[in-house]
Structure formats: structure tokens, C-alpha cells
C-alpha positions in Angstrom: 28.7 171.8 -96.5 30.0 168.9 -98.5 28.7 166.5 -96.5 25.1 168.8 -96.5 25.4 168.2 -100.5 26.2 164.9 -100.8 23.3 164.1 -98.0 21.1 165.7 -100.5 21.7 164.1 -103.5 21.7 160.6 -101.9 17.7 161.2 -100.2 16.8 162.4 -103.7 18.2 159.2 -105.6 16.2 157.4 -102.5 13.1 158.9 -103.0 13.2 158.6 -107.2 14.4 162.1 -108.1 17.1 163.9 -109.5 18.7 166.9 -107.0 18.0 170.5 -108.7 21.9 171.7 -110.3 20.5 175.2 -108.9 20.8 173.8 -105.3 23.5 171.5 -105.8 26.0 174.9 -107.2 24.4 177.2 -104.2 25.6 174.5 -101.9 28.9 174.1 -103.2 29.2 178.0 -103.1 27.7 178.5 -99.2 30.0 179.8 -96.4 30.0 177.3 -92.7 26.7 177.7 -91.0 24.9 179.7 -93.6 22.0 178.3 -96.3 21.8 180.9 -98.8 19.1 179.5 -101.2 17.2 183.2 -102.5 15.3 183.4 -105.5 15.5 179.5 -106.3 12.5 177.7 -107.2 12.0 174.7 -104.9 10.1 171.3 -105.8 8.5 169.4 -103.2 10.8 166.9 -103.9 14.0 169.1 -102.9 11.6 170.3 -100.0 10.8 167.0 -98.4 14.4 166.1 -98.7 15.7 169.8 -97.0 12.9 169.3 -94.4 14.4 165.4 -93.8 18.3 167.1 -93.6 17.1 169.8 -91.1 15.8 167.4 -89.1 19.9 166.1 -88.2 21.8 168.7 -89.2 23.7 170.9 -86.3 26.1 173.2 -88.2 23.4 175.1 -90.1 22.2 178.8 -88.0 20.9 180.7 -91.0 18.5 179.5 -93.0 17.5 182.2 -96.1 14.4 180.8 -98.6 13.2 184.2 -100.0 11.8 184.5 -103.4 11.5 180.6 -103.8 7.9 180.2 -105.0 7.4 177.6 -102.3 4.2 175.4 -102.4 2.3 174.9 -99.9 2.9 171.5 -100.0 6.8 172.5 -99.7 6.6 174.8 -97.5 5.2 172.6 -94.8 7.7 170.2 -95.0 10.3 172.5 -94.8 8.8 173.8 -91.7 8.2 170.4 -90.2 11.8 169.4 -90.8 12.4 172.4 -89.0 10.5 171.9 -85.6 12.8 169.3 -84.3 16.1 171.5 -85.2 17.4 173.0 -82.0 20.6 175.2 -84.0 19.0 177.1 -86.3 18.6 181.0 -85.3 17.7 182.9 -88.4 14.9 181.9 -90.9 13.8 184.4 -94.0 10.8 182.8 -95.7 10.2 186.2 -97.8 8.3 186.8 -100.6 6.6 182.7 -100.5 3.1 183.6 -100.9 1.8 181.7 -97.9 -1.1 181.1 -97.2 -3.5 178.9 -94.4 -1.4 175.9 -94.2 1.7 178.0 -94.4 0.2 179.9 -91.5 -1.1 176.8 -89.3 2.8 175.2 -90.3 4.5 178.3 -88.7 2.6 178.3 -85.9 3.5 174.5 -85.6 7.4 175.4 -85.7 6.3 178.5 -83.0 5.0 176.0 -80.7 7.7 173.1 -80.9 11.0 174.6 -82.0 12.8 175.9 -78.8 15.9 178.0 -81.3 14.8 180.4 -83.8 15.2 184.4 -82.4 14.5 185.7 -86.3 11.7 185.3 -88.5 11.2 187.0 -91.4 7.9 186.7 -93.4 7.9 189.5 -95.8 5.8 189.8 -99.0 3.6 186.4 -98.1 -0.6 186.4 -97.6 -0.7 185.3 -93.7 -3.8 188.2 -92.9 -6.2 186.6 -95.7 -7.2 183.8 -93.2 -8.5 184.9 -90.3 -8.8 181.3 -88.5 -4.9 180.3 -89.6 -3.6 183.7 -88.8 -5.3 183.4 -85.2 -3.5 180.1 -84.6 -0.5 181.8 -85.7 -1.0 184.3 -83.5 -1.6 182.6 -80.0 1.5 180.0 -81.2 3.2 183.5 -80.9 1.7 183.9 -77.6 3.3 180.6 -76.1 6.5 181.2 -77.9 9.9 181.6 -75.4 12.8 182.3 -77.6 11.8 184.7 -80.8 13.0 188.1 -80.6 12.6 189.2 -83.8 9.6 189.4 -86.3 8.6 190.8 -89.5 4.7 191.0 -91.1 5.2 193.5 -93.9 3.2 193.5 -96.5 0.8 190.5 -95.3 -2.6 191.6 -95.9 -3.2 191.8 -91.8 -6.8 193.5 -91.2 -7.8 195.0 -87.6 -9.0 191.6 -86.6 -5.6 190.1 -87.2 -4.1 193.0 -85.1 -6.4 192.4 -82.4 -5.2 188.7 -82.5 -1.6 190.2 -82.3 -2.1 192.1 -79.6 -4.0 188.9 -77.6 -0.8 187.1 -78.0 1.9 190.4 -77.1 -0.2 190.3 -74.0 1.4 186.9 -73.3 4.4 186.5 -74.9 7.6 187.7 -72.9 10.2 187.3 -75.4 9.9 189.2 -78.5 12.0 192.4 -78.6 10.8 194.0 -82.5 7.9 193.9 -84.3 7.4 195.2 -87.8 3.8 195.6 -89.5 4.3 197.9 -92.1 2.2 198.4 -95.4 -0.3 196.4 -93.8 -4.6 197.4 -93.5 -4.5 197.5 -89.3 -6.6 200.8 -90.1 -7.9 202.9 -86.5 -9.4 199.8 -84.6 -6.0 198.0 -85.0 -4.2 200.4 -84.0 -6.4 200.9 -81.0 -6.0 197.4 -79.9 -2.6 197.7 -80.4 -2.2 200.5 -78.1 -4.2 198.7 -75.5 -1.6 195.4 -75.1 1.2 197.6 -74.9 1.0 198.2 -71.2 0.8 194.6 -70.7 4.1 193.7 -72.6 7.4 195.1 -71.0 9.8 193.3 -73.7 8.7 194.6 -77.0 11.2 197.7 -77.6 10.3 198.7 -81.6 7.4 198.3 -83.3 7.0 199.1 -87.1 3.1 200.5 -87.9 4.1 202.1 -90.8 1.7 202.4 -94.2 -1.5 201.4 -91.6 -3.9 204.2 -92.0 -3.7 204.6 -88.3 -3.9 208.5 -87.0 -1.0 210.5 -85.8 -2.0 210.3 -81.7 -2.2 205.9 -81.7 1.3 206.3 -83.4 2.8 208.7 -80.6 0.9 206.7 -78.2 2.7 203.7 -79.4 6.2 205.8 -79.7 5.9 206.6 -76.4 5.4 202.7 -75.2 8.4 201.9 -77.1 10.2 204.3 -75.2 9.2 203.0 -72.2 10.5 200.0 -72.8 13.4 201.2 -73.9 13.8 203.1 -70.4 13.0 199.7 -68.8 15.5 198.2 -70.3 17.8 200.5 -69.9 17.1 200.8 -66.1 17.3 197.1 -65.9 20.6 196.8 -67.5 22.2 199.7 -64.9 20.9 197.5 -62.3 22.0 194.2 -63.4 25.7 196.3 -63.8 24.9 197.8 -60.6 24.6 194.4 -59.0 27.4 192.9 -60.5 29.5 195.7 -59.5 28.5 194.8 -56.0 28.5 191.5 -56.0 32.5 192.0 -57.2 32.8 194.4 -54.7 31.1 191.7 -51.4 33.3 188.9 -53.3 36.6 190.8 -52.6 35.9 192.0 -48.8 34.8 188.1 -48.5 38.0 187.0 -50.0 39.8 189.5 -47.6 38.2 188.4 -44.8 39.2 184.6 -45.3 42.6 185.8 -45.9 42.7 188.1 -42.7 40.8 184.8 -41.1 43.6 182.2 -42.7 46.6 184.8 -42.0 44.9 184.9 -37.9 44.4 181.1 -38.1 48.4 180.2 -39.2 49.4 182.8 -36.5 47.5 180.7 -33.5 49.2 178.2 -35.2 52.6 179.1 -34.7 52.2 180.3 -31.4 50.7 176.8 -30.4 54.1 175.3 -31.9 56.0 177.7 -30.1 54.4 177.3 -26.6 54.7 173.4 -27.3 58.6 174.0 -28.1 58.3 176.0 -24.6 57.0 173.3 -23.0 59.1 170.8 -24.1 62.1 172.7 -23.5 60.8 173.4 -20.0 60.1 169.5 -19.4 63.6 168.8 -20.8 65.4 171.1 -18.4 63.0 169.8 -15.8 64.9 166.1 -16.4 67.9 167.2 -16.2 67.5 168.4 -12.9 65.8 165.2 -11.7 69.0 163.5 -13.2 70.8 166.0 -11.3 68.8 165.3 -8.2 69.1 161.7 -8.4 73.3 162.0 -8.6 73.5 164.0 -5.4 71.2 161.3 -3.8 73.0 158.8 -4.9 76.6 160.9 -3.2 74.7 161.6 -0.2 73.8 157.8 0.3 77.3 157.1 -0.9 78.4 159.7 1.7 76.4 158.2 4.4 78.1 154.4 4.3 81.3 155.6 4.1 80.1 157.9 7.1 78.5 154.6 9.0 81.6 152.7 7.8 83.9 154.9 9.6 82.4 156.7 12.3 84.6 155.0 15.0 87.0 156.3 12.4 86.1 159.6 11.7 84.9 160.6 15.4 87.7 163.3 15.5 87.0 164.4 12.7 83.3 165.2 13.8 83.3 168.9 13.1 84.1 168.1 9.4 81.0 165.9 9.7 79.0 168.6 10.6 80.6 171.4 8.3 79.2 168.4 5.3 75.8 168.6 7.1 75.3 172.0 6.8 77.1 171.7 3.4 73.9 169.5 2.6 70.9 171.5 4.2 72.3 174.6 1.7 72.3 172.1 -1.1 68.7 170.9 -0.5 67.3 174.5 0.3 69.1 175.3 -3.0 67.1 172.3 -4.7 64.2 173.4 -3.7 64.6 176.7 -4.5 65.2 175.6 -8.1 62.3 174.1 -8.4 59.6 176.7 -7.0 61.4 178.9 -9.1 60.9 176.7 -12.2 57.0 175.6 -11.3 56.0 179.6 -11.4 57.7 179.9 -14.1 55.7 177.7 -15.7 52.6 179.1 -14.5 53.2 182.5 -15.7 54.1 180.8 -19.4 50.4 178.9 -18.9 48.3 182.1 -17.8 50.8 183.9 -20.7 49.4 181.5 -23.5 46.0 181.6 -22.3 45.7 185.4 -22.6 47.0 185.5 -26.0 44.6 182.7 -26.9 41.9 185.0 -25.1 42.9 188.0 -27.0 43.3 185.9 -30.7 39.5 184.6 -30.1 38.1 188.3 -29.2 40.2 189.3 -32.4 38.2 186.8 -34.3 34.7 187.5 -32.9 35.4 191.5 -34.0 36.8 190.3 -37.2 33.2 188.2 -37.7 30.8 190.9 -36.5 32.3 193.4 -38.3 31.9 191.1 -41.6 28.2 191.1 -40.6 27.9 194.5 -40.3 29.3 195.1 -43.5 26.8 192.3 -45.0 24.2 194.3 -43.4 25.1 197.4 -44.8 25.2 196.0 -48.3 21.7 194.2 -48.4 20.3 197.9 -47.2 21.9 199.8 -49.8 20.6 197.3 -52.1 17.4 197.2 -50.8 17.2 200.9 -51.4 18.1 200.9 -54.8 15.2 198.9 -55.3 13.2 200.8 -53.9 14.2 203.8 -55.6 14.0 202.0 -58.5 10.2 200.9 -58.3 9.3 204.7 -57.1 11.0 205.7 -60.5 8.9 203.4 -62.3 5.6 204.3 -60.4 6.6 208.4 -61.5 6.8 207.2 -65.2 3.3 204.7 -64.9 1.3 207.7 -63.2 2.8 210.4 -66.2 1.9 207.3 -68.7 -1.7 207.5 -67.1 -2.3 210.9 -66.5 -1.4 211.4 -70.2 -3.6 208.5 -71.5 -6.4 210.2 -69.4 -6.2 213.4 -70.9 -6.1 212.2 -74.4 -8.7 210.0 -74.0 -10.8 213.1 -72.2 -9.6 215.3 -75.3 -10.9 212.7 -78.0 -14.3 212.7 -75.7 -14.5 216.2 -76.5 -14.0 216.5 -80.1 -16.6 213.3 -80.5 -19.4 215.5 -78.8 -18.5 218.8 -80.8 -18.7 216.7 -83.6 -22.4 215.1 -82.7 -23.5 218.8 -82.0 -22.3 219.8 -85.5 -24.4 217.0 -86.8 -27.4 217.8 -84.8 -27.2 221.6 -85.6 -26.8 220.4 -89.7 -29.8 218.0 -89.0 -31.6 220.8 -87.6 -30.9 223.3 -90.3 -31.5 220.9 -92.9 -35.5 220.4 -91.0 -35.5 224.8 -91.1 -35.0 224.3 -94.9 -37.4 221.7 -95.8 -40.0 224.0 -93.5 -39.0 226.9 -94.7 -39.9 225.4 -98.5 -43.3 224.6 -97.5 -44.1 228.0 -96.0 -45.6 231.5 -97.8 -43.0 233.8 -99.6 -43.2 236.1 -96.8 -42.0 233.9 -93.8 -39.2 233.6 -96.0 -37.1 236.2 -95.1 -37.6 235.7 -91.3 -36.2 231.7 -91.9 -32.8 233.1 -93.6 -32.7 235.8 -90.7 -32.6 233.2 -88.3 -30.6 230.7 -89.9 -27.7 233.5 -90.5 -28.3 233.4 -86.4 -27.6 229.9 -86.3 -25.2 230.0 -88.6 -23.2 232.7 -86.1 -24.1 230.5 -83.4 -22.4 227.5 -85.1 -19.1 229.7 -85.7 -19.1 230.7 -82.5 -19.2 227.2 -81.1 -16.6 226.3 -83.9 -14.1 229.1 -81.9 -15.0 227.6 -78.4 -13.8 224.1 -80.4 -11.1 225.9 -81.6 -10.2 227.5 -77.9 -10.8 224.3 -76.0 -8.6 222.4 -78.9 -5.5 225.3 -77.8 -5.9 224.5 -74.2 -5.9 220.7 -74.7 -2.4 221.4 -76.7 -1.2 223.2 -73.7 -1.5 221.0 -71.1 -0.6 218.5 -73.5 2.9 220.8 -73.6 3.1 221.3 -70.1 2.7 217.5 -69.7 5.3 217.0 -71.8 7.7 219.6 -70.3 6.8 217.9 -66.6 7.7 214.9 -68.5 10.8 215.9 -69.6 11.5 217.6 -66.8 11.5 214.4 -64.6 13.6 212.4 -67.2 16.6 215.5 -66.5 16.2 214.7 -62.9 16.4 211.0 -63.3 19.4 211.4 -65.7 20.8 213.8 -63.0 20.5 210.8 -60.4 22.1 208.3 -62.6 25.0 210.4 -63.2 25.1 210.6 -59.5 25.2 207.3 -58.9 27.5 206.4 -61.8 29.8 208.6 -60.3 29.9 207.6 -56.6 30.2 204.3 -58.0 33.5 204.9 -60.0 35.3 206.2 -57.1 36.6 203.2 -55.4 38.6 203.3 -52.1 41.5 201.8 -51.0 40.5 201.4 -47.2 37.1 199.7 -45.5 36.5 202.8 -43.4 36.5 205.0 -46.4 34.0 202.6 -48.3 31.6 202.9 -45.3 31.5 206.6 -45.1 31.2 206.5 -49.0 28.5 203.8 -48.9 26.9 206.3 -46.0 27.1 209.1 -48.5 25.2 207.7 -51.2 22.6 206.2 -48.6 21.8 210.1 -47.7 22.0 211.7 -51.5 19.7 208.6 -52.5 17.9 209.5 -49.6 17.8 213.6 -51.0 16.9 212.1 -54.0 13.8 210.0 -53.5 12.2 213.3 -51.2 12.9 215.3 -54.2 11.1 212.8 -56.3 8.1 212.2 -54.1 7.9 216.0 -53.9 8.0 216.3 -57.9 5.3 213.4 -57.7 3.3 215.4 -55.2 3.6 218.7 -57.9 2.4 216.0 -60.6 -0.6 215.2 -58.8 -1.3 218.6 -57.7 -0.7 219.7 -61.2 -2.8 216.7 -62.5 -6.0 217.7 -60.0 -5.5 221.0 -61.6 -5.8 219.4 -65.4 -9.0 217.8 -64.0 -10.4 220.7 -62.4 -9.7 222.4 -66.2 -11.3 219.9 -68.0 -14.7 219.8 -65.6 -14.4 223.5 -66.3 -14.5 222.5 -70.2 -17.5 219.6 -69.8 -19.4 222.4 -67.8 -19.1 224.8 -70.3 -19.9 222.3 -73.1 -23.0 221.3 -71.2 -23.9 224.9 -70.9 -23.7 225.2 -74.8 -25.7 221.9 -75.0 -28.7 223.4 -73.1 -28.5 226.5 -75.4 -28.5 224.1 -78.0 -31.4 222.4 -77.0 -33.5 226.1 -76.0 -32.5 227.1 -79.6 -34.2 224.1 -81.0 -37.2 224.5 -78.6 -37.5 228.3 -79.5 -37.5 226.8 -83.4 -40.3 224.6 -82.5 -41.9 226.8 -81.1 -41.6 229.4 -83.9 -42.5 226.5 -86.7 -45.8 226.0 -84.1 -46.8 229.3 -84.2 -46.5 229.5 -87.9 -48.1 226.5 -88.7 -50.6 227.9 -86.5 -50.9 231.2 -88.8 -50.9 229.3 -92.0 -53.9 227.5 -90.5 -55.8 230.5 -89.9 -54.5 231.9 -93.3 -55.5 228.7 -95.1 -59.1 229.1 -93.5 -59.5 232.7 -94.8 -58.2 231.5 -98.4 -60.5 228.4 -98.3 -63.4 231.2 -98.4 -62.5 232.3 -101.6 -60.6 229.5 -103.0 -64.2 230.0 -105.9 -62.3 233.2 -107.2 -58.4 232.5 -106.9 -58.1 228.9 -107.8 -56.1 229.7 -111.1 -53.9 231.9 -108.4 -53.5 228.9 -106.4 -52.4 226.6 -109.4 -49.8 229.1 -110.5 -48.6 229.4 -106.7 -48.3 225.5 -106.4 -46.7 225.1 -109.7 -44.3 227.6 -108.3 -43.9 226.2 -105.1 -43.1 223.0 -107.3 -40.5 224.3 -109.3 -38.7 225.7 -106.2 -38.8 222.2 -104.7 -37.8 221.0 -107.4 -34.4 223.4 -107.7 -34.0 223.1 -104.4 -33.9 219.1 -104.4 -31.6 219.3 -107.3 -29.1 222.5 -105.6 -29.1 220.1 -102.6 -28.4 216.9 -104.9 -25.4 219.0 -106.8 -24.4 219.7 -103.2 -24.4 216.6 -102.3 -22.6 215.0 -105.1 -19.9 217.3 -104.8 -19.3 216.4 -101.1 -19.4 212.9 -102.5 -17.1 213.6 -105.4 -14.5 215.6 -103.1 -14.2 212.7 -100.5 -13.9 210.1 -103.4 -11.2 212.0 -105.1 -9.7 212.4 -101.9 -10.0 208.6 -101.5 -8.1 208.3 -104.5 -5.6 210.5 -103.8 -4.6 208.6 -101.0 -4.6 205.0 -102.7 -2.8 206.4 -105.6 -0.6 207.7 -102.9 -0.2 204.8 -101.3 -0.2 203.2 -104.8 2.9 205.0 -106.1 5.1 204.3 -102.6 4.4 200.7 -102.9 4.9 200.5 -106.9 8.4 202.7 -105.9 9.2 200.0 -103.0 8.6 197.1 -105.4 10.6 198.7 -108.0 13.3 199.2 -106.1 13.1 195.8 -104.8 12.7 193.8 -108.1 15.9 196.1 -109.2 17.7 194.5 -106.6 16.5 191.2 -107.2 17.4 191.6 -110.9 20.5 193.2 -110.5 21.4 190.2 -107.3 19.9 187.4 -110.7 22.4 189.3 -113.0 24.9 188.7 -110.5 24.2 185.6 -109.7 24.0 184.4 -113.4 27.5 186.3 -114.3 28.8 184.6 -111.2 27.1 181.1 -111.9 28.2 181.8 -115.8 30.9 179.2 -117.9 32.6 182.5 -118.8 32.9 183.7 -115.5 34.7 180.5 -114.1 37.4 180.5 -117.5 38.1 184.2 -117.2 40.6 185.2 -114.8 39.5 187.3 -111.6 40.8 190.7 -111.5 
């Protein structure tokens, strides 16, 4: 960091400015690998010069700048300096106000640096802009290494989460998301919703403050936890492969062993068959030698027997006892040497078999190494398999759930249109009913009582049809769960075959064979749980046709209500035309009746105007003060949050000024 300091002073003195004492003491104070510059107004001057440092500088991983009042002037030259660093992992830009360029300079470092896994942009203006926040957005999008983002507090609209959820379509890296206290509203939320089958990495997501309704924030609670699953899954499988890939590393490494131990064994048994053999070739030289002496006698033998055969003719009979002395000798020889030459044969055909009966020990030894390989790709293959069959169970509940939400918000939106349609119609009843003779009165208020029973009544088949949408939403839940036990139930399982490891190859096999036939159990169990799904799902469908049929059926009564009303305000239309035409006659003597029964008829519309004006205000005046309720709501918990956080910001000033303080570095620490 002393280096970091001096760096900075010198590129200020360069470019015609004095280094901030502010930066120069946090500096001087900062821990190895950590910038810690919070709640310190920045120049551009001390920017530029940061921006030019981070550029080089490859001890630095944490980079806090919240609460710095950055320009944005400053700001994008810090982040420019930024794009080429490749150490940096953890940025905080909280609390900066940023704005376009801010938002067009982060998407900038998005796009070009290849380090940062933690952004945090807090408190800042990003949503404002709709243009800069979408090129933030799709820099997001073609983003690698970021696992970690938060918006709070940003000013993002419904169009900025719609550009959020363009680029989570894309993006494959980022793990958490948090949008709290932002104006995403119902559409936002919506659009949300929609990416997250899309993205498999994103494992929390933060939608707090939104004004989105309860079911988009389960729907969204329930991606997240299928992510997590995912994860999860993948992680057991990645162990799960490890584990094996230890376990086909170690047989490998037994079988070179067993291979080398076989190898130095034909090795000694060559040396000891060429000892043999050279042994056998000495003693077969000896005899030679032995061989070639008694020649060399019986030659000897034979002169002195040419020299003195006139000698030695008496003594012929010892003559021929040394002949036949000699034929024993030489069948003797010969003897010998058969004996010696199948000897030697039955050492060759010897040390051929054993190198016949080594080689078939080596071709066993190999097979079986394949068979093992063989067994080992198929149990992995399997896993697989019942691993994607796992995930198809989870997609199809996902759906099936999806579908009957969706069906369920269907029906409300039509109840609602009928309620309208009935209110439109009651409110053309009124204005007829105003324009009629006082004595069709009473039969208007009979028959909207009627209607009014008829709307109650269809407000208790809502009310029904809303109880059996919560029950199959229960029962979906309890298949759901349901499912999740038995996949628990087969981890634990496998887990548990897995721990128990063998000392013996033949007892691996059988345990390998095991698992192949529970796994085996396992999967017909689950494809038979999937078959009850479906069947139960085809039985969820068949319920909700059962439902549109009956609200069809209430739609046609709907509809021969309104044409019985038509035909009712005909007919009596028709009698006040007849009526009129009798009164017509002697409209000469009753016109001073007339003027008294308009100005009545006047005064009526006129309170009737005004009840339904009062009425109308005071449905206006509710919802307002409602409206208000909720922003002062909303109001309060912000004020609260930003409270709290300028009381930790003041009390973290106070500290830093008592620490920073001439008294604090003369008194003695405690």
C-alpha cells in the first residue's frame, strides 16, 4: 500500500494537483488487498489518477467507493481504469447517484473486464434512463464472470425489468440478484417470472418493496428453489463422479501393479531358464572335453597296440577284454548324451507351457479390466439417466402447476368482467327505471333485488370455484412434496451404498450389481409416481373443463337475464307509448299536472345524479386513502431504512473522525 500511496501522490504532482489528505490517511491505514475509501468525497482529479493506478496495479481485490459523491465525470474514469484490471473481485459503488453515463460506463466495465464476481450499486439512479439502463442490461447479458449483483433502491420501472429479464435469459453466470425497493410493479414481475425457466444459475433473487402480488413472488420462490435443487443435484453428481473416478483410478493402479508384479515374474523365470540353459551347455562341454580325452587314450591305445602287436600277440585275450572294455564305454557315451538331449527337451516344452500359461494369465487379467470398465461406464450411464428422469418429474410438476395458476387467474379475470357487465347493466335498469311512471317503479326494485340475488349467488360459485382451485393447489403441493421425500429417500440410498466400500473386487461387483437393481426399483417407482401425476393431472383438467362449462352455463343465463330485461324495457316502452297517446288527448286539461310531474321527475334526477356522484366520490376517496396508506407505508419503511442507515454512517463518521482525531493518536490505547 505504500507503494499504492506514493504512486498517487506522484500522478497528482504530474497532472498539477495536490493528492486529497483524506485519501492519502485511508491509504496509509488500508489492510493488503483491500481499498476502503467509504464516505470520502472524490475530485476528478483523485479519480483520473485512481482510474490510471487500477489500470497496473495487481495486489488490490476489493475495491469499496460508497457514499463518495462521485461525478459523473469521476465515475467514468474510475470505471475505465477499471476495465483493463484483471485482479480485482469486489466493487461497492453504493450510494454515487449514477446516472446515464454512469450506467453506459458499467456496462463498458461488464463487457471488457473478465474479474469482477461482486457488484454492488445500492442507492444510485440507474432505472431513470431507459436507453442507458438497457445497454446496461444486455452488457449483463454477455457478461461470464459476475455472480453477484445488487439494484436496490435504483428507480427500475417494469420496462427496466423486462430488459433484466432479456439479459438473465442469456447470461449463465450470475448466482444472486437483489431488486428490492424498486417500482417493477405486476408487469415486471410478470416478465420476470417468464426468464426464469430460461436461466438455470440464478439461485436468489431479492423482489422485495415491488408492488408485485403474492402468486409472481411464490412463482419466483419456487424457481429459486429449483435452482437450488439443480445445484444441489449437480454438485452430488460431480462428488458422485469424483468418487468414481478415485475409485476406476485405484483398480487401474492395481491392475498395472498386478500387470508389473506378472511382468518381473516372466522375467525371472526367463533368467532362470537362461541360467538352465547355460548350465546345461556347460556340462554339455565338459563332456565333449571328456569325450575328446578318451579319444585321444583310445588313439594312444591303438599305436601302442600297432606298435606291439607282434609283441603283444599272446596277450590277445587282454586285447579283446580292452575291446569290449571300449564298446561298454562308447554305449555308455551315448547313453549320456540321449539322456542329456531329452532332458533338454522336456526343460524347452517346460518353459514354453509356463510362458503359455503367464500369456493366458495376462489376457484374463486384461478382459477382466474391460469388463470392469464396462460395468462402470453403465452404472454411470444410468445415473444419468436417472438423473434427467428426475429432472423431467420436477419440469412436468413446474408446468402442471404453472398451468393451473394460469387457468385459475383466467377464471377470476372472467368473474370479474361478469361483475362489471352485471354493474353496467344495473346501472342502464337505474337510468330506465328514472325515466319511467311512479308505478313501474316498484316492479324495477323487485327485479333488481332478483339480480341482486343472482349476483350473490354467482359471488358463492366464485367463492366455491376459488376453494377448489386452493385444493388442488394443496394436493399439488402435497404430490409435490411427496416426490421430493422419495427423491430424498433415493439419495440417502445411494449415499449409503456409496459409503460402504469393499475390500475385494468380487464384492464391489455384487455391490455395484445391487445398486444397478435398487436404481433400477427406483426409476419404475418414479415413472409410476409420474404416470399417477399425469393421471392425477388429466383429472385437474377434467375439473377445470367441468368449471369453464359451468361458467359458460352462468354466462348464457347472464345473457337470457339481459334479454328478458330487454325485453321487459320493450314492452314498457311500448306501454308508455300507448299511455303517452291517451295523455296526449287531454294534455288541454292536465298540463299544470304535467309541469308539476316533470319538475318532480327533475328533482329525482337530480338527487339521484348527486346520491350516485356522493357514491362515486366515496369509492374514489376510499381507494385514494387506500393509496395513501400504502405510500405512507411504504414511506415510513424507507424513511426507517434510511434512518437506520445514516445512523450507521454517522456513528462509522464519528468513528472515523475519533479514529482520524490528533487526540486519538497522543492518547494511549486501552
Amino acid at each position: 500500500m505504500e507503494e499504492f500511496r506514493r504512486a498517487y501522490s506522484r500522478l497528482c504532482k504530474e497532472s498539477g494537483t495536490e493528492p486529497q489528505e483524506t485519501v492519502l490517511q485511508q491509504l496509509h491505514q488500508l489492510p493488503q488487498g483491500r481499498l476502503d475509501l467509504a464516505t470520502q468525497s472524490l475530485t476528478v482529479d483523485t479519480c483520473r489518477a485512481l482510474g490510471k493506478l487500477l489500470q497496473k496495479e495487481s495486489l488490490l481485490t476489493e475495491l469499496i467507493l460508497s457514499d463518495c459523491m462521485l461525478s459523473e465525470e469521476g465515475a467514468t474514469l474510475l470505471l475505465q481504469g477499471l476495465c483493463i484490471n484483471t485482479v480485482v473481485r469486489f466493487l461497492d459503488l453504493k450510494g454515487n447517484n449514477l446516472r446515464a453515463a454512469g450506467a453506459e460506463a458499467l456496462a463498458k466495465l461488464l463487457r471488457q473486464n473478465k474479474s469482477i464476481q461482486s457488484l454492488t450499486l445500492e442507492w444510485n439512479n440507474l432505472g431513470t434512463w431507459d436507453e442507458a439502463f438497457a445497454t446496461f442490461c444486455g452488457a449483463l447479458a454477455a457478461n461470464g464472470t459476475l455472480r453477484q449483483l445488487d439494484l436496490r433502491n435504483n428507480q427500475i420501472n417494469h420496462k427496466g425489468a423486462e430488459e433484466l429479464a432479456l439479459a438473465l435469459k442469456s447470461n449463465a453466470s450470475l448466482q444472486q440478484l437483489d431488486l428490492r425497493w424498486n417500482h417493477i410493479g405486476l408487469l415486471g414481475g410478470r416478465a420476470l417470472v417468464n426468464c426464469l425457466p430460461s436461466n438455470r444459475t440464478l439461485w436468489k433473487l431479492e423482489l422485495a418493496g415491488n408492488n408485485i402480488p403474492g402468486d409472481i413472488l411464490r412463482a419466483v420462490e419456487q424457481a429459486m428453489d429449483h435452482n437450488q435443487d439443480r445445484q444441489t443435484v449437480f454438485r452430488e453428481s460431480q462428488a458422485r463422479a469424483q468418487v468414481l473416478s478415485k475409485e476406476v483410478r485405484h483398480l487401474r493402479e492395481e491392475k498395472s501393479k498386478q500387470f508389473m508384479d506378472l511382468m518381473e515374474t516372466i522375467d525371472r523365470q526367463r533368467e532362470e531358464m537362461a541360467r538352465s540353459s547355460k548350465a546345461s551347455a556347460a556340462r554339455v562341454g565338459q563332456l565333449q572335453e571328456a569325450l575328446n580325452e578318451r579319444h585321444s587314450i583310445i588313439n594312444a591305445l591303438k599305436a601302442k597296440l600297432q606298435m606291439t602287436e607282434a609283441a603283444l600277440a599272446l596277450s590277445e585275450q587282454k586285447a579283446q577284454d580292452l575291446g569290449e572294455l571300449l564298446a561298454t564305454t562308447e554305449q555308455e557315451q551315448r547313453s549320456l548324451v540321449q539322456r542329456q538331449a531329452k532332458e533338454h527337451r522336456l526343460e524347452q516344452q517346460e518353459a514354453a507351457e509356463r510362458e503359455s500359461k503367464l500369456l493366458r494369465d495376462l489376457s484374463a487379467a486384461n478382459e477382466k479390466n474391460l469388463l470392469l470398465r464396462n460395468q462402470v461406464d453403465e452404472l454411470e450411464r444410468k445415473v444419468k439417466s436417472q438423473q434427467e428422469q428426475l429432472f423431467l418429474t420436477k419440469t412436468e410438476l413446474t408446468n402442471t402447476t404453472a398451468e393451473l395458476k394460469m387457468r385459475a387467474v383466467q377464471a377470476e379475470e372472467r368473474l370479474e368482467l361478469e361483475k362489471k357487465r352485471s354493474r353496467q347493466s344495473l346501472e342502464d335498469a337505474e337510468h330506465l327505471r328514472f325515466k319511467e311512471v311512479e308505478h313501474m317503479t316498484r316492479h324495477l326494485e323487485d327485479s333488481e333485488r332478483a339480480m341482486q340475488e343472482r349476483v350473490q349467488r354467482l359471488e358463492a360459485a366464485r367463492l366455491s370455484l376459488e376453494e377448489e382451485l386452493s385444493r388442488v393447489k394443496a394436493v399439488a403441493l402435497s404430490e409435490r412434496s411427496q416426490a421430493e421425500e422419495e427423491l430424498i429417500k433415493a439419495k440417502n440410498q445411494v449415499r449409503l451404498e456409496e459409503q460402504q466400500h469393499l475390500a475385494h473386487l468380487e464384492e464391489k461387483l455384487r455391490l455395484l450389481a445391487q445398486a444397478r437393481d435398487e436404481a433400477q426399483s427406483t426409476c419404475v417407482q418414479q415413472k409410476q409416481t409420474v404416470a399417477d401425476a399425469q393421471a392425477r393431472a388429466s383429472q385437474l383438467g377434467l375439473q377445470v373443463e367441468s368449471l369453464r362449462r359451468r361458467l359458460e352455463e352462468l354466462q348464457q343465463e347472464l345473457s337470457n337475464k339481459d334479454q328478458e330485461k330487454v325485453a321487459e324495457v320493450m314492452r314498457v316502452r311500448l306501454e308508455l307509448q300507448e299511455q303517452n297517446g291517451r295523455l296526449q288527448a287531454e294534455l288541454t286539461a292536465q298540463e299544470a299536472l304535467k309541469e308539476k310531474a316533470a319538475a318532480l321527475e327533475r328533482q329525482l334526477k337530480v338527487i339521484a345524479s348527486d346520491h350516485r356522484e356522493a357514491l362515486l366520490d366515496r369509492e374514489s376517496e376510499n381507494a385514494s386513502l387506500r393509496e395513501k396508506l400504502r405510500l405512507k407505508e411504504a414511506e415510513i419503511a424507507r424513511i426507517r431504512d434510511e434512518e437506520a442507515q445514516r445512523a450507521s454512517f454517522l456513528q462509522n463518521a464519528v468513528l472515523a473522525y475519533v479514529q482520524g482525531s490528533p487526540l486519538r493518536t497522543l492518547s494511549p490505547q486501552k
